[in-house]
C-alpha positions in Angstrom: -55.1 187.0 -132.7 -54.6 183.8 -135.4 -52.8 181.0 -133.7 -50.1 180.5 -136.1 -49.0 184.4 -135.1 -46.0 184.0 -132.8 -45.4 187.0 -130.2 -41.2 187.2 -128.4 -40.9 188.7 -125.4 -39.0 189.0 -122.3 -39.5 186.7 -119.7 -40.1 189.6 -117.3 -42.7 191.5 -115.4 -43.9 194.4 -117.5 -45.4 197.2 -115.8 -47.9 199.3 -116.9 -48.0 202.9 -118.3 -49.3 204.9 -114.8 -46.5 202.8 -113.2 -43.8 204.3 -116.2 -45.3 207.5 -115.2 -45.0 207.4 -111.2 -41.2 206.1 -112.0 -40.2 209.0 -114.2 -42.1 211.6 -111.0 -40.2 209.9 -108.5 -37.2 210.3 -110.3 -37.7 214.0 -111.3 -38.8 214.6 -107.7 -35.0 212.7 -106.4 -32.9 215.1 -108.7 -35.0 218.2 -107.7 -34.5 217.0 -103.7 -30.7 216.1 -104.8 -30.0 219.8 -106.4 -31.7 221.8 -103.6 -29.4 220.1 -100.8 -26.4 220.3 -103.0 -27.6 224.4 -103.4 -28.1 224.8 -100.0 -24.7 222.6 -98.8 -22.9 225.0 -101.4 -24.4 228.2 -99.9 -23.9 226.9 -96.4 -20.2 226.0 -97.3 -19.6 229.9 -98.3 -21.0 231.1 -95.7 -19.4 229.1 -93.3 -16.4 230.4 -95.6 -17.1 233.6 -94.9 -17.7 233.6 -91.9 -14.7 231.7 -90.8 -12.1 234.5 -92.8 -14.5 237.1 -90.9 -13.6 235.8 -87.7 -10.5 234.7 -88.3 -9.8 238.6 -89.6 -11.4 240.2 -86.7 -9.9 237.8 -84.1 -6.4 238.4 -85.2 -7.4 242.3 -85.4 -8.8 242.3 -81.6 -6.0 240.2 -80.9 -3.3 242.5 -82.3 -5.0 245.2 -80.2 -5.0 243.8 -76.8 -1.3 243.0 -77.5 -1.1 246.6 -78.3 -2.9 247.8 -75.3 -0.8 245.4 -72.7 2.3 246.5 -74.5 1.0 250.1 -73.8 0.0 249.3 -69.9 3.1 247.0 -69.1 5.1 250.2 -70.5 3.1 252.9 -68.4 4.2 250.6 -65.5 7.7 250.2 -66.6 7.6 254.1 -66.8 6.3 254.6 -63.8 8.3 252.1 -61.7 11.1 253.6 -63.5 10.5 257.2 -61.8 9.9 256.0 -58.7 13.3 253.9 -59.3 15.0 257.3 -59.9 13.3 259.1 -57.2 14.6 256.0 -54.5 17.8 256.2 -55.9 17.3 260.2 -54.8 16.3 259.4 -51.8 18.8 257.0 -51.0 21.8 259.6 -52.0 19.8 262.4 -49.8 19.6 259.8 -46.8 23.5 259.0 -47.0 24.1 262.5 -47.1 22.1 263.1 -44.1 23.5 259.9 -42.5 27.5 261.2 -43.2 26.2 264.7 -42.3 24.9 262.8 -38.9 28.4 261.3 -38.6 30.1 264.9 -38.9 28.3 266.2 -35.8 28.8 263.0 -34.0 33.1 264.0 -34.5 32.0 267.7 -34.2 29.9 267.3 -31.1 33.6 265.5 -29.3 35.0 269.0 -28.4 32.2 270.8 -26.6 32.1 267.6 -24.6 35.7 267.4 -23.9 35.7 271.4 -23.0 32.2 270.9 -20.4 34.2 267.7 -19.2 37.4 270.0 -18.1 35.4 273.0 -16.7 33.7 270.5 -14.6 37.0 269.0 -13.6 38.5 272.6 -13.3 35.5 273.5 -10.8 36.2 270.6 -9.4 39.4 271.5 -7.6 37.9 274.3 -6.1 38.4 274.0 -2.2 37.0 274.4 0.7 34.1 276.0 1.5 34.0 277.1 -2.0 32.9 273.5 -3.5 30.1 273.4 -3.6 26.9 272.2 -5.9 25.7 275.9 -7.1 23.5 277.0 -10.3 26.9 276.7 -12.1 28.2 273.3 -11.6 24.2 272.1 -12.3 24.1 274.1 -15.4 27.4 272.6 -16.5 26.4 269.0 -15.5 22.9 269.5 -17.0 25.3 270.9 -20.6 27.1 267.7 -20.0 24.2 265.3 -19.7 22.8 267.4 -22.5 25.6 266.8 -25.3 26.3 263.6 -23.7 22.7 262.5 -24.6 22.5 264.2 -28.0 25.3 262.3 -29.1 24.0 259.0 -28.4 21.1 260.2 -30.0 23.2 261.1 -33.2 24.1 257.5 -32.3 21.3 255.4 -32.9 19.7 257.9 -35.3 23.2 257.0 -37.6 22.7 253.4 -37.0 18.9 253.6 -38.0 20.0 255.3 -41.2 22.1 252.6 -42.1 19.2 249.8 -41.6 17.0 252.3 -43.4 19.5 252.2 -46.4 19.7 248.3 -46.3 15.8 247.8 -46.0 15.8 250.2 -49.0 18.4 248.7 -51.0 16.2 245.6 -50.6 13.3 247.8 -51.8 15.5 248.7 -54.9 16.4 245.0 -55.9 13.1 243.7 -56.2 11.8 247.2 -58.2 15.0 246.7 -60.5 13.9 243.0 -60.9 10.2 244.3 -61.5 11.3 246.6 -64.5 13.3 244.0 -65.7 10.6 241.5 -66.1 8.9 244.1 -67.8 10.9 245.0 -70.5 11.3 241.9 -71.3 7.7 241.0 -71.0 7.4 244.4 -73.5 10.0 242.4 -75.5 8.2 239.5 -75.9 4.7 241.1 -76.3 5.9 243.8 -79.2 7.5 240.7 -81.1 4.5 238.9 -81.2 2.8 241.9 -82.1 4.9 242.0 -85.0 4.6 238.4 -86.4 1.3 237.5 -88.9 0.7 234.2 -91.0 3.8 234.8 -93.4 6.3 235.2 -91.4 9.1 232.6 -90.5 9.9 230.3 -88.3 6.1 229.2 -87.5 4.9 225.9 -86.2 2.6 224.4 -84.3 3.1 224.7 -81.1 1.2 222.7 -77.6 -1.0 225.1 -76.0 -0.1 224.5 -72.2 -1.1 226.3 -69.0 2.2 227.9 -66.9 2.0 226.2 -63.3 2.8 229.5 -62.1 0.8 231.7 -64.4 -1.2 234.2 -62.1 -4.6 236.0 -63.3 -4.5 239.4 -64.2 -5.6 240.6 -61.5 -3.1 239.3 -59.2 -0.5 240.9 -61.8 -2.2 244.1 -61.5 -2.4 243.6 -57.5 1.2 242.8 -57.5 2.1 246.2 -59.6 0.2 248.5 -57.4 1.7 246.6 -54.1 5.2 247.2 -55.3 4.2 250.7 -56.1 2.3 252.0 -52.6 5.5 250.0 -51.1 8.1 252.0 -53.0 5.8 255.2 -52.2 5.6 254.3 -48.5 9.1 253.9 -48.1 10.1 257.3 -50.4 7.5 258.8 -47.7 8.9 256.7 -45.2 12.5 258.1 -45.9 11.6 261.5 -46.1 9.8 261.9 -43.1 12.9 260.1 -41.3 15.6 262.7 -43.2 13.3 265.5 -41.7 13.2 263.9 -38.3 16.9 263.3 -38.6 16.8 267.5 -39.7 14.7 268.5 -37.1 16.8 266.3 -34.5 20.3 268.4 -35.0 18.5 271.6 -35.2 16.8 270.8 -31.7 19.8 269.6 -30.3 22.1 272.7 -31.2 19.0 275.0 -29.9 19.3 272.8 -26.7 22.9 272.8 -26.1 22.9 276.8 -27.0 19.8 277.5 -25.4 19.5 274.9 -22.4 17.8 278.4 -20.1 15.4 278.7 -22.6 13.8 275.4 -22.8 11.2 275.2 -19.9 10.2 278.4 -21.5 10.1 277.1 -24.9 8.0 273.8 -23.4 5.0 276.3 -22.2 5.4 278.5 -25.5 4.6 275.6 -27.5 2.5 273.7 -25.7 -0.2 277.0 -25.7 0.6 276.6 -29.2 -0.9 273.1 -29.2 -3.9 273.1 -27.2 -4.8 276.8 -29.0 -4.5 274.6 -32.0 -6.2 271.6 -30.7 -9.0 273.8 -29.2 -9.4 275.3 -32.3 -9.8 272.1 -34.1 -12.6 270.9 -31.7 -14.5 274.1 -32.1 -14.7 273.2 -36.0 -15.3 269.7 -34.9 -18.1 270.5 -32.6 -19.4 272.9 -35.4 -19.3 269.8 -38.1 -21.1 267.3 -35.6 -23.5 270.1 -35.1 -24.3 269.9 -38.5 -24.1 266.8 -39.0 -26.4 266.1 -36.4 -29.2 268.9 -38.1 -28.2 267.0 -41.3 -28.9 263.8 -40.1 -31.7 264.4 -37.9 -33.5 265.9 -41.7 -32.2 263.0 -42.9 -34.0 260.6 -40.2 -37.6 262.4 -40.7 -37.2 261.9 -44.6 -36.5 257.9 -44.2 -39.4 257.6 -42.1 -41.7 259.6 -44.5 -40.3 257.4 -47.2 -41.4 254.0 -44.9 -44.5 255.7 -44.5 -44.9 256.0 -48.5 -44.3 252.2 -48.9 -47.3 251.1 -46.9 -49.6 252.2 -49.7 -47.5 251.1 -52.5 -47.3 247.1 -50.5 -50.9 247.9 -50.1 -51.8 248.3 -53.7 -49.3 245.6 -55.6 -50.8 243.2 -52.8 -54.5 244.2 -53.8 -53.4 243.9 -57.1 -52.4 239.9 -56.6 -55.5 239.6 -54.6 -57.8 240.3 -57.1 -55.6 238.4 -60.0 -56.3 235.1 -57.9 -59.9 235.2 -59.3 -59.7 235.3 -63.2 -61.1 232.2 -63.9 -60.7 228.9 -65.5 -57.7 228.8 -67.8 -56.8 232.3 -67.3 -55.6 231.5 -64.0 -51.9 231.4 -64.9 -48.4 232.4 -63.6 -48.0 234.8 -66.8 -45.5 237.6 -66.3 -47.9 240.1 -64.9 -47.9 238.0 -61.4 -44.6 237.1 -61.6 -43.3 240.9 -62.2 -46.2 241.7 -58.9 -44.8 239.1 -56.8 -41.4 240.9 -57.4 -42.2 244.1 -56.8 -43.5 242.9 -53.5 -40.5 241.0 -52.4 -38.7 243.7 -53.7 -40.9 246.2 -51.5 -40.8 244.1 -48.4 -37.1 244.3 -49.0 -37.2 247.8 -49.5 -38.7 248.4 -46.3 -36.8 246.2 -44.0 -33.7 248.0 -45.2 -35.4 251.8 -44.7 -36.4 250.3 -41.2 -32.7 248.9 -40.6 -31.2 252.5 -41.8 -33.6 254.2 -39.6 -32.5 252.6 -36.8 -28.6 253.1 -37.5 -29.0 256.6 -38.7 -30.8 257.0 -34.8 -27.7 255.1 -33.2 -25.5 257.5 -35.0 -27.4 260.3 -33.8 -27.3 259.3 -30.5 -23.2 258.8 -31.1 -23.2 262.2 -32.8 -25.0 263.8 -29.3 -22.4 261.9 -26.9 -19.8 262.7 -29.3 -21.2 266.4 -29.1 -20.9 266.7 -25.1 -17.3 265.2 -24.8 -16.2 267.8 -27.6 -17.5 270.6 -25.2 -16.3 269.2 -22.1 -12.5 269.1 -23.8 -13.3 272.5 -25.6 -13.6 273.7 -21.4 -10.4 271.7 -20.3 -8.4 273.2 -23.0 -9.6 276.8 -22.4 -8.6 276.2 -18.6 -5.1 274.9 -19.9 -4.9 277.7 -22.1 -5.3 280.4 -19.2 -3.1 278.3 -16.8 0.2 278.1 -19.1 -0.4 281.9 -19.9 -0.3 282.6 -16.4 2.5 280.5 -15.9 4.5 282.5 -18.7 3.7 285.6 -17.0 4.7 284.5 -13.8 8.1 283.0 -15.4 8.9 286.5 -16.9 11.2 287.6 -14.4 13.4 284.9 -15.6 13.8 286.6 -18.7 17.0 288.6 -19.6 15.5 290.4 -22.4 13.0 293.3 -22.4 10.1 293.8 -24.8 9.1 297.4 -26.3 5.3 295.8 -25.0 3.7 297.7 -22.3 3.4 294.8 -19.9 4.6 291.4 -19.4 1.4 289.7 -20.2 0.8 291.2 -23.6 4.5 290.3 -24.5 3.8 286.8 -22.9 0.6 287.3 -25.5 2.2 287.8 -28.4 4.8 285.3 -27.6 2.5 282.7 -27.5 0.4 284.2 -31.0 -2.8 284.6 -29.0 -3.8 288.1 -30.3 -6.8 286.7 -31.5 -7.5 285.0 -28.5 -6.6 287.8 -26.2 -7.1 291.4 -28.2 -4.3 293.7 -26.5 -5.5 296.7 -24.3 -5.8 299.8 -26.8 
């Protein structure tokens, strides 16, 4: 180039044309790194979209169900209380009833006392020789002690029914409170129920845990408490009205039929060792069979131990020869781990047959005791049986009534229902 040419440029580095070129990739390769985030941070952002109004929709949805379902069980309980509210409040008239019936006799039962009180009196003035303790004045003392101790009976059986009405009043306040809380829990749970994102008076509230919140199943425990209490005590009540029943209909047989009861005593007490002998003969027949049952039962457990041995036999084998694969091979893979299982598992297996075995032998054992005190009782009661048979035959001549029956022990036989037991003589 001629000297004289002069050349302006800028006092700066220039860089050459592979450098321009590695500028203009770099670049290119920025804005292609740039977009592919920003496309992937977009598609991330609707799906996270998505998925959030998903969730939100499905969560509100399940949500909205178990609201409906706990509406549904809190009002099967309501319902339910609420019948056996109805059926207490039944009970409770039926038990006053009984309890002013009770009261009647108690007024009613006055007179026949009054009129034993002045025969005894009247016998009383008898004289001389002529007073003296004979069948009639006991009879008459034993009416008196009779009516005297019925109506104290009557007595404390009124005053029981009165408690019973107070412990079941008590009974009735906390199953009212009970169905209260749960209509209003029903209340609260079908308004919720009906509120959704557009409806008014929203806010944000502070999600905080009740001090006395209880766990479901407490709540359910709680329910089924109040309801085997409130069945126990409508059982309870019944049971007493019966015995309350049963009590003036013995006592009116008694004071109307005081000859009768010694007679009555032996009549029913054939009736209830026929019955209980009858129940230990099916009992003795069940153990029996349970026993043959059992003892089957026995020989196939020890088969089944005796299976076992070959199976701990071959799974041990099996880890045995495993222990020599060589070099890296040699590993825990799942193979050994599942073998070492199954021979824990097996070991386990047979400790428990062997522990079963032995209580399956101690209950046959129990089941063989068990066996001869059944037929020991079975020849006490048949003894009994005879003996109070005999005894109603020999009490027959006390008897002011005749039977159509050719003898006094088949009338004493059918008496006491023991045609089965003892066929009559064709």
């Amino acid at each position: 180039m001629a000297k004289f040419v002069s050349i302006y440029e800028k006092p700066l580095p220039h860089i050459g044309l592979p450098d321009w070129y590695s500028k203009q990739w770099e670049l290119r390769r920025s804005a292609d790194i740039r977009r592919a985030e920003a496309c992937q941070l977009r598609n991330s952002g609707k799906s996270v979209r998505a998925e959030g109004n998903v969730t939100t929709k499905w969560d509100t949805h399940t949500n909205n169900t178990r609201l409906a379902d706990r509406v549904t069980e809190v009002s099967r309980w309501k319902d339910a209380l609420e019948d056996l509210l109805q059926k207490l409040l039944d009970e409770m008239r039926l038990l006053r009833d009984e309890k002013a019936d009770t009261e009647k006799e108690i007024e009613n039962i006055d007179h026949p006392l009054r009129i034993v009180s002045e025969c005894i009196s009247i016998r009383d003035c008898r004289r001389g020789t002529e007073l003296t303790y004979d069948e009639a004045d006991i009879e008459l003392k034993k009416e008196l002690c009779a009516i005297a101790n019925v109506k104290e009976t009557f007595t404390n059986r009124s005053q029981a029914a009165w408690e019973k009405l107070n412990h079941l009043e008590d009974v009735k306040f906390k199953l009212s409170l009970d169905i209260e809380d749960k209509s209003e829990t029903i209340r609260i749970d079908k308004g919720n129920l009906e509120l959704d994102g557009i409806c008014a008076n929203l806010s944000y509230k502070p999600i905080t845990e009740k001090t006395n919140s209880i766990t479901y199943e407490i709540w359910l425990d709680r329910c089924q408490r109040l309801k085997m209490l409130v069945e126990n005590e409508l059982t309870d009540n019944y049971t007493f009205r019966e015995a309350m029943r049963v009590m003036k209909e013995c006592a009116r047989n008694d004071i109307k039929a005081q000859q009768d009861a010694t007679d009555y005593t032996l009549r029913k007490r054939i009736y209830q060792t026929q019955k209980a002998r009858n129940e230990m003969e099916w009992q003795k027949l069940k153990v029996q069979k349970e026993m043959e049952v059992l003892g089957k039962e026995i020989i196939q457990l020890e088969e089944a131990l005796m299976n076992k041995t070959g199976v701990v036999k071959c799974v041990e084998t099996r880890l045995e020869n495993r222990a020599y694969r060589p070099g890296s091979e040699l590993c825990k893979d799942e193979v050994e781990l599942g073998l070492k299982g199954e021979v824990l598992q097996l070991k386990q297996t047979k400790e428990d047959l062997i522990q079963i075995i032995e209580h399956a032998k101690a209950s046959y054992n129990s089941l063989e005791a068990l066996l001869r005190r059944i037929q020991k009782n079975l020849d006490d009661k048949q003894h009994s049986l005879n003996t109070d048979v005999m005894c109603l035959d020999t009490r027959s001549t006390l008897k002011g009534d005749k039977s159509d029956l050719s003898n006094e022990t088949n009338r004493n036989i059918v008496l006491t229902h023991l045609k089965k037991e003892i066929p009559l003589e064709s």
